[in-house]
KELUMPA-582872 format. One record per residue (C-alpha): residue number from 1; z, x, y; residue in one letter. Coordinates in pm, 1 decimal. Example, Ala and Ser with C-alpha at 12.3 -4.5 7.8 and 13.67 -1.06 7.14 Angstrom:
residues 2
 num       zz       xx       yy residuo
   1    780.0   1230.0   -450.0       A
   2    714.0   1367.0   -106.0       S
//
This chain:
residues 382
 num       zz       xx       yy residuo
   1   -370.3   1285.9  -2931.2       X
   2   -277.5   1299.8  -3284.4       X
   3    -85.3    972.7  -3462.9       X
   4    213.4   1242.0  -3562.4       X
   5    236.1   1333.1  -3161.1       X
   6    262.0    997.7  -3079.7       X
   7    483.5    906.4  -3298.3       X
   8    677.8   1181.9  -3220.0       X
   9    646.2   1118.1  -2852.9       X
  10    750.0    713.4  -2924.9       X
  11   1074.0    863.0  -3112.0       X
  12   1175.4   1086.8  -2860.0       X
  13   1125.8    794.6  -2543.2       X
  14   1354.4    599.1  -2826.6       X
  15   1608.9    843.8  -2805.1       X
  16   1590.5    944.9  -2424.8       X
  17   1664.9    517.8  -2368.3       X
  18   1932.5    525.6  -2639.6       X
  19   2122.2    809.3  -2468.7       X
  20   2098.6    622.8  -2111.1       X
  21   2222.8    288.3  -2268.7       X
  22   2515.0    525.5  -2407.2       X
  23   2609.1    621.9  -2017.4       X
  24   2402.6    972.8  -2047.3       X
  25   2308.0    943.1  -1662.1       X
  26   2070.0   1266.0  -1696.8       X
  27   1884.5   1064.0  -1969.9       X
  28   1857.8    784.8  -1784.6       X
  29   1711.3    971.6  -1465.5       X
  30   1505.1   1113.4  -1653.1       X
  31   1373.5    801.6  -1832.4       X
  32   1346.8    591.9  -1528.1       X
  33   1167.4    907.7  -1319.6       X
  34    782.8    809.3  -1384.3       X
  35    833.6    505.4  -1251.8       X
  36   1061.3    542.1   -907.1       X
  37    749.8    575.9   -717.1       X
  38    535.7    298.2   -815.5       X
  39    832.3     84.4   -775.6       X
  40    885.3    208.1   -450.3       X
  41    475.1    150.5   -330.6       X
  42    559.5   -215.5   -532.4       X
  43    882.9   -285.1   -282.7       X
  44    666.4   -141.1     38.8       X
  45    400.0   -361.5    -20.6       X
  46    613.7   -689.4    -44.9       X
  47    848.3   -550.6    229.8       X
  48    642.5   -397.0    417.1       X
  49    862.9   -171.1    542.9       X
  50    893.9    213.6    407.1       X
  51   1290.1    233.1    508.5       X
  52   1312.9   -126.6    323.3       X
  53   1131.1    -44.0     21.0       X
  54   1393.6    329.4      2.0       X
  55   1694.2     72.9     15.9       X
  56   1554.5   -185.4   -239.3       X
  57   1458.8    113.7   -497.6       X
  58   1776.0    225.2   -466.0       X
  59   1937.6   -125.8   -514.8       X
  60   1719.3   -107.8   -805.2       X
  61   1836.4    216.0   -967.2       X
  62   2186.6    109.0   -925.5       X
  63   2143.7   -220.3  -1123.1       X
  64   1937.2    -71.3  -1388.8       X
  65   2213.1    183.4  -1434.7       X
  66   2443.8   -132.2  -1401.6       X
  67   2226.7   -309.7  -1685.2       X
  68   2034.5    -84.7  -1913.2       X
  69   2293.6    -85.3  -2158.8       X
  70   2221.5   -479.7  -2217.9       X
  71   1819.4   -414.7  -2193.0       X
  72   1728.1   -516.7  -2543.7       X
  73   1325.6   -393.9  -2544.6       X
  74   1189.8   -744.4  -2543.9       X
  75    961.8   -620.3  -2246.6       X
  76    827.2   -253.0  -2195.7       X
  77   1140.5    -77.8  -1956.0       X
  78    850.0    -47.2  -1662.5       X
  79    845.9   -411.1  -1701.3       X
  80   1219.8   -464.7  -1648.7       X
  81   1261.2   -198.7  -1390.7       X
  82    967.1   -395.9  -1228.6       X
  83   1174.7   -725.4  -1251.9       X
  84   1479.2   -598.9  -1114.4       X
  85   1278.2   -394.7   -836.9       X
  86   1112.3   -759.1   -715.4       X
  87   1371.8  -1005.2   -760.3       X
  88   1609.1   -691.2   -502.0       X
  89   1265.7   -742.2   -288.6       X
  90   1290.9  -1158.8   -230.4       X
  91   1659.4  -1134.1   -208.1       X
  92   1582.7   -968.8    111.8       X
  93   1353.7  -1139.8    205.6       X
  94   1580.5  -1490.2    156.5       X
  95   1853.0  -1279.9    347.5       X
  96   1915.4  -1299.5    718.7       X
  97   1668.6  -1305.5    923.3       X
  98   1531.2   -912.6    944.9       X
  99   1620.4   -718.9   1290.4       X
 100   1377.8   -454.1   1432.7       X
 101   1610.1   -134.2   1371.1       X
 102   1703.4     15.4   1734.8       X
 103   1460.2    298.5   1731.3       X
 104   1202.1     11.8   1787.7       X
 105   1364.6   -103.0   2087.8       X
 106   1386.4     66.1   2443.8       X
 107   1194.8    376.4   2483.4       X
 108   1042.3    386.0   2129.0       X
 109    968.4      2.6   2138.3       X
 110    826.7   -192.5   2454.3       X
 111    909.3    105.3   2700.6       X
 112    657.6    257.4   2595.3       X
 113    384.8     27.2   2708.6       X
 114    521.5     39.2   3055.4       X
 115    684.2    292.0   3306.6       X
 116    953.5    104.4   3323.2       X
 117   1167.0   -235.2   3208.4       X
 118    967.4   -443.7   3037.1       X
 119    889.4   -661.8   3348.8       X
 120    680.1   -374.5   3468.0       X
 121    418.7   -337.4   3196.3       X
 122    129.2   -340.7   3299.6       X
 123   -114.8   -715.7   3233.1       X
 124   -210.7   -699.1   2888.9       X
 125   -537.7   -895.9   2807.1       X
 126   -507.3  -1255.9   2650.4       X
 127   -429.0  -1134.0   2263.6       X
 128   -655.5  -1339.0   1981.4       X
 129   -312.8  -1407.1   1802.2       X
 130     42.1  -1340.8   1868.9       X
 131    162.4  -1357.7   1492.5       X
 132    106.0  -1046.1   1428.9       X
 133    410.9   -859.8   1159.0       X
 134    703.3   -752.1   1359.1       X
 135    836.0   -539.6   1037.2       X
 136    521.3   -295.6    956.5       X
 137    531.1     70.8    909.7       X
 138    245.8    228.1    741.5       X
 139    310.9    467.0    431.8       X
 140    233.8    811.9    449.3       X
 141    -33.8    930.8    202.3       X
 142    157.5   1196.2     75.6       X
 143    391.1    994.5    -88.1       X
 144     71.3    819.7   -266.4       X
 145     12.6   1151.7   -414.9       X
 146    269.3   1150.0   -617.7       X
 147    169.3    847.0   -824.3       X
 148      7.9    908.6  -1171.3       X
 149   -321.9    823.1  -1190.7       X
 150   -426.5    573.0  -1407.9       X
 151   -713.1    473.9  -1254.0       X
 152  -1014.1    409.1  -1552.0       X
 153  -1334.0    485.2  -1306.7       X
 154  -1408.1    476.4   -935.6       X
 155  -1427.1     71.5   -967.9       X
 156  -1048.8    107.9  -1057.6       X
 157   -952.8    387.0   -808.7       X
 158  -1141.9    187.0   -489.9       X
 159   -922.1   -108.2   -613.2       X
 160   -602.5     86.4   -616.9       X
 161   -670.9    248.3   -272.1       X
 162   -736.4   -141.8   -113.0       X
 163   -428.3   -276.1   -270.7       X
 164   -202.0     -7.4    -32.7       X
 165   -482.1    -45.4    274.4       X
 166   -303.4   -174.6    602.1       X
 167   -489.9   -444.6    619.6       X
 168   -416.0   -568.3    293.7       X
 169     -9.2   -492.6    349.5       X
 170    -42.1   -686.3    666.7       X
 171   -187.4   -954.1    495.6       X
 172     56.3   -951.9    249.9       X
 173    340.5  -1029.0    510.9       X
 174    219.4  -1373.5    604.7       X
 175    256.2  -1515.9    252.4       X
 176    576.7  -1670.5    152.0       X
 177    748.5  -1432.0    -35.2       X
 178    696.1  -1615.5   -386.1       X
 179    310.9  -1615.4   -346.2       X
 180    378.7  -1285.4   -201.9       X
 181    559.4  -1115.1   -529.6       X
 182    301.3  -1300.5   -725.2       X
 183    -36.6  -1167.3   -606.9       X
 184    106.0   -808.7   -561.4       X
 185    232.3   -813.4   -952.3       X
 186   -125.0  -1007.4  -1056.1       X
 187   -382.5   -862.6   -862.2       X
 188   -254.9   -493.8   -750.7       X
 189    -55.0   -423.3  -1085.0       X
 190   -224.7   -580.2  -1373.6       X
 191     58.3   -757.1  -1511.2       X
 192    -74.4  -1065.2  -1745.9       X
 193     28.8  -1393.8  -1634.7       X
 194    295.9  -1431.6  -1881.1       X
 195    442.1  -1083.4  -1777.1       X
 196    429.2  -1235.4  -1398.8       X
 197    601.1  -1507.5  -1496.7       X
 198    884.7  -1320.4  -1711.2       X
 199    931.9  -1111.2  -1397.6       X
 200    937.8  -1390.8  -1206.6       X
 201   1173.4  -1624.8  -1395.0       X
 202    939.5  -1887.4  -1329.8       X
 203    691.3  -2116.8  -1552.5       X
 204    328.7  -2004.6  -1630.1       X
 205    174.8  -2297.2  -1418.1       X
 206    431.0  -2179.6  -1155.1       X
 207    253.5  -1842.7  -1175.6       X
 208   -110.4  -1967.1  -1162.6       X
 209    -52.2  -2234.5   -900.6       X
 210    130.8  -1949.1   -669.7       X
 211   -144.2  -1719.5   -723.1       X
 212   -448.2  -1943.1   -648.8       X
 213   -268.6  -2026.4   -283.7       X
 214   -186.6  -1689.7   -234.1       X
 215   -541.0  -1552.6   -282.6       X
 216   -663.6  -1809.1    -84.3       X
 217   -482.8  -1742.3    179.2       X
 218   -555.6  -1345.3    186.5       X
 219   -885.2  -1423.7    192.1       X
 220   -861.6  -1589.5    522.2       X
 221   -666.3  -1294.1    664.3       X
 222   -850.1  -1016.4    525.2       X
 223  -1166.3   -852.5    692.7       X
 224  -1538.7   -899.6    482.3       X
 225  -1583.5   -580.6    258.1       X
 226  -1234.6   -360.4    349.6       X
 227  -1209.1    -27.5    276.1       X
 228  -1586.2    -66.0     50.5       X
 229  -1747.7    -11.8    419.7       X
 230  -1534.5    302.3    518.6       X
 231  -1643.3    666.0    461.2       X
 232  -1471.0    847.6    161.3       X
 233  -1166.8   1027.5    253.1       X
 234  -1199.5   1383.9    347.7       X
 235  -1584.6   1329.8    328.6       X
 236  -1838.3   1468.7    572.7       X
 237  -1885.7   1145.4    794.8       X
 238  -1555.6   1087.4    787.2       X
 239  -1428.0   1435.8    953.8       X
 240  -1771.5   1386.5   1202.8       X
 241  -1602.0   1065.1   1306.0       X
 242  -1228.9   1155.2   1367.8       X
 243  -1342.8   1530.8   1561.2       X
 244  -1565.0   1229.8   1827.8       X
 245  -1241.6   1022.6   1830.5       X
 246  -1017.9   1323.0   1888.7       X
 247  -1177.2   1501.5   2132.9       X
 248  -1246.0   1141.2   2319.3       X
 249   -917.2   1029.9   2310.5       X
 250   -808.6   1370.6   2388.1       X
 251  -1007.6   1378.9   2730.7       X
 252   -908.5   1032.9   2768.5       X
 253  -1303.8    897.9   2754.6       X
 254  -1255.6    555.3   2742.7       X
 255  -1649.3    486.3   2797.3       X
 256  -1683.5    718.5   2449.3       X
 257  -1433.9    550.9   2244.1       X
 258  -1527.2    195.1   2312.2       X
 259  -1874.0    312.9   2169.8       X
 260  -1731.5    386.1   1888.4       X
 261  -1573.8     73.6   1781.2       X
 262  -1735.5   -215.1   1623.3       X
 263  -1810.3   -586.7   1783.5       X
 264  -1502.3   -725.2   1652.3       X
 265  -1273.5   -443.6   1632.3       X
 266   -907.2   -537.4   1600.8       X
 267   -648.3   -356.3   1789.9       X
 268   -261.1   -440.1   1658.9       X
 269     70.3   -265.5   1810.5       X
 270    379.7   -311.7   1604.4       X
 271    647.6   -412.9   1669.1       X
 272    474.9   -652.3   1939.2       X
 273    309.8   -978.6   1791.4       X
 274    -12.2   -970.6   1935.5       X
 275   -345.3   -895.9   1790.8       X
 276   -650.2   -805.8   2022.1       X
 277  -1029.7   -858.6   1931.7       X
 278  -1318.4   -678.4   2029.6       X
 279  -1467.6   -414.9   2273.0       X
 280  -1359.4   -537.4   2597.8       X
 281   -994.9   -598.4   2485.2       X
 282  -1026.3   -239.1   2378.7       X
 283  -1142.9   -101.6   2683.8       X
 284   -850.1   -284.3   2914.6       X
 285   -581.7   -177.1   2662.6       X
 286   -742.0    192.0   2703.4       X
 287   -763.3    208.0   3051.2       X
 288   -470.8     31.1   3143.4       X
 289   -202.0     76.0   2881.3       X
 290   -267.6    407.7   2688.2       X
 291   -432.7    615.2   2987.5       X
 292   -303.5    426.5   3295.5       X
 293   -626.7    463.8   3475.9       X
 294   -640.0    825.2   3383.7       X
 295   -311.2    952.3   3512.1       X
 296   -176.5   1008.2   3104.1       X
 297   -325.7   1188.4   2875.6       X
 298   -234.8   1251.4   2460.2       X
 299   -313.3   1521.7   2190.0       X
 300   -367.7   1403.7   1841.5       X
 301   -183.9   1547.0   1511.6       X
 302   -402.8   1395.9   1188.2       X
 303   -191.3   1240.1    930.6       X
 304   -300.3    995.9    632.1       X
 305   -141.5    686.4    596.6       X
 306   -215.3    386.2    381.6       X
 307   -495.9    551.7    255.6       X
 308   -646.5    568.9    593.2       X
 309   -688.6    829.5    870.9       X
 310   -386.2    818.3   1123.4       X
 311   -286.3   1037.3   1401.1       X
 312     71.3   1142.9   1544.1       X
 313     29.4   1055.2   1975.5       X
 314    199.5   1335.1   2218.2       X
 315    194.4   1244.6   2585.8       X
 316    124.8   1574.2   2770.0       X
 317    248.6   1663.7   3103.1       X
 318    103.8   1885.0   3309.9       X
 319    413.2   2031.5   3479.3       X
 320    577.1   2148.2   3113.6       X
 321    365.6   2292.1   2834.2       X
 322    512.2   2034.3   2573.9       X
 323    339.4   1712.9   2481.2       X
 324    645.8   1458.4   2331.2       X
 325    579.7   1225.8   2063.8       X
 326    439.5    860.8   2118.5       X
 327    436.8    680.6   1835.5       X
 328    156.2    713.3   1516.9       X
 329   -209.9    552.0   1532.4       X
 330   -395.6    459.7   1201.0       X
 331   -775.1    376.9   1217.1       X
 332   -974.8    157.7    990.0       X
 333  -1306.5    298.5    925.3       X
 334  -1626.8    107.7    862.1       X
 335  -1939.3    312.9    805.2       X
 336  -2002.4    518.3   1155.1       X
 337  -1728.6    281.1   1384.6       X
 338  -1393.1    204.0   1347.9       X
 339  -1332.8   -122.9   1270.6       X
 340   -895.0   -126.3   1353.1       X
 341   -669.8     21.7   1578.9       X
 342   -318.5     16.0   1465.6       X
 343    -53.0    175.2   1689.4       X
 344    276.2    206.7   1602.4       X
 345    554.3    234.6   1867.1       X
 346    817.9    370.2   1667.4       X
 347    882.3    795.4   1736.9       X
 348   1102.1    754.3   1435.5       X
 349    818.8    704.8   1204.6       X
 350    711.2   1034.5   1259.1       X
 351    957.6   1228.7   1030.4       X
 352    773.3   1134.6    744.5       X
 353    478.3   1257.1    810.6       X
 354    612.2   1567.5    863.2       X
 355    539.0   1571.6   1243.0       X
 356    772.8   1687.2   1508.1       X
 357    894.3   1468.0   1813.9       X
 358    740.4   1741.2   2065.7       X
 359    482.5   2021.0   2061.4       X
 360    581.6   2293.7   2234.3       X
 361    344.1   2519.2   2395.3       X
 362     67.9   2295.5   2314.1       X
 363   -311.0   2392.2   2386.6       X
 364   -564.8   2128.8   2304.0       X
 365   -773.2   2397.9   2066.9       X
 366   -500.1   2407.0   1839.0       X
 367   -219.2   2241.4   1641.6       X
 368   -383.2   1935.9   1565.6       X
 369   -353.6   1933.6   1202.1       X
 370     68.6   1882.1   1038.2       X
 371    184.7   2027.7    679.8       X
 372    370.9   1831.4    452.2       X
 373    660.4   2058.5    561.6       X
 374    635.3   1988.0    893.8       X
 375    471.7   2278.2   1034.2       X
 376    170.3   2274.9   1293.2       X
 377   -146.0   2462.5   1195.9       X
 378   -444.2   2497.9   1437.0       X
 379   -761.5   2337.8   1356.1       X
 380  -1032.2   2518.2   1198.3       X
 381  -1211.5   2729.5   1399.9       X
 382   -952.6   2763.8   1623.6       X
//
């Protein structure tokens, strides 16, 4: 670009900001605009939470609105929007102590691990950990396509895809919330330490110190080689891979979809606590939880979430053709195997994915595959 279109470009951002800090509320949507996305991705990953992260970017807005009349330009207005957006995120986290919302509870919570109360449900294997997030909902991909991107080279992009990975978000919500801020605004962002630390409100050696505990700790929590070991999206393997998992989990093959996972697979359901290691967990949770001994069986919907491949769940029944919604399942991927199991008990999650609570008229050869508009197309071939 030519110096005269930047310059012209610079003068015209000047006015836009000058305008909002007169009370011109179209200028300042339209200044603050690029960046309402990224914010909200930066308040999902500290939250973890997609419904959290809506409320704290619009706590955001407001108090930019509130303040951009006093912002003085010391900082770049991404920067300030970005300090706002994370001190709204730890005041909720230093709030009262978070509840599940009530979709999460009853039929779309424990119920549906059981027939029943939850005094029925069925023995679960001993889990490998029972501290496990309570507050995780994984973030549908086609939100991430509306960030810009930035990305300088594929080193950059596979970086950018980790830092929203489930793994990593789940990480994320075992560090205190300081160290939590901290690492996301360091390592995911690319904010310099003295940015951080302006953001922050907090001393340089505050920033450092916070950051060296926090990475230390994510490396404890997060699995050798992430997302580097999974096929590219939309790739070859990757479709070869999900059409086995489908049509196993379809047809209820527990033999085939053990096979499938790795040695130390990791099975998760959230809201519950407890986190499950390894084939032979797999295989009770299969048999006796999801397919009940083969008396239940699903049909898959794929979705993208997280950067990942995920799935909406129907239960079928063979006395109605119309398989209703149970929950969302996102897979981690690692070469030919999947490496995680992540299913999430929460109907109301659905929505935003664009997937229906039912599928009427359902026939396994078709309407696996939702639009962003929520309609059902069959799968190719079909």
């Amino acid at each position: 670009m030519e110096k005269t279109d930047l310059a012209e470009g610079s003068r015209a951002d000047a006015e836009l900001l000058a305008r909002a800090q007169a009370g011109d509320g179209d200028a300042f949507r339209e200044v603050t605009e690029p960046f309402r996305r990224e914010i909200h991705v930066h308040c999902y990953r500290i939250l973890g939470s997609v419904q959290d992260a809506e409320d704290a970017l619009q706590e955001t807005m407001v108090a930019a609105w509130r303040g951009i009349a006093r912002f003085e330009g010391r900082s770049s207005l991404r920067a300030w929007l970005y300090r706002i957006a994370t001190n709204q995120c730890l005041n909720s986290l230093r709030g009262a102590v978070r509840r599940a919302p009530q979709s999460r509870q009853g039929s779309d919570g424990l119920g549906q691990l059981g027939a029943g109360a939850p005094d029925q449900l069925p023995p679960l294997p001993e889990p490998a950990t029972d501290d496990e997030p309570l507050w995780l909902q994984p973030y549908p991909d086609v939100l991430l396509d509306e960030l810009p991107d930035t990305s300088p080279g594929p080193a950059a992009r596979y970086e950018a895809r980790e830092s929203i990975s489930l793994a990593f978000i789940t990480a994320l919500q075992h560090l205190p919330p300081r160290q939590r801020a901290t690492l996301v605004l360091r390592d995911a962002l690319g904010f310099r330490a003295a940015e951080t630390a302006d953001i922050l409100g907090c001393s340089l050696d505050a920033v450092n110190g916070s950051l060296k505990r926090a990475r230390a700790s994510l490396a404890q929590r997060l699995p050798a080689g992430g997302l580097s070991q999974a096929p590219l999206p939309g790739s070859g393997a990757e479709r070869e891979l999900l059409a086995r998992f489908t049509d196993a989990f379809e047809h209820g093959d527990v033999a085939a979809l053990v096979a499938m996972l790795t040695d130390d697979t990791w099975l998760t359901m959230p809201p519950l606590p407890f986190g499950y290691r390894g084939r032979d967990a797999a295989a009770h949770l299969l048999s006796v939880v999801s397919f009940r001994g083969g008396s239940r069986r699903f049909r898959l919907v794929a979705a993208r979430a997280n950067g990942q491949p995920a799935f909406g769940c129907y239960i079928t029944d063979a006395q109605a053709p119309i398989a209703h919604a149970h929950g969302l399942m996102l897979l981690t991927l690692a070469g030919d195997r999947i490496a995680g199991v992540t299913r999430f008990l929460d109907n109301s999650l659905l929505a935003g994915f664009g997937l229906p609570r039912t599928l009427p008229d359902y026939h396994p050869r078709h309407a696996r595959y939702a639009t962003p508009d929520g309609h059902i197309t069959g799968s190719p071939g079909s």
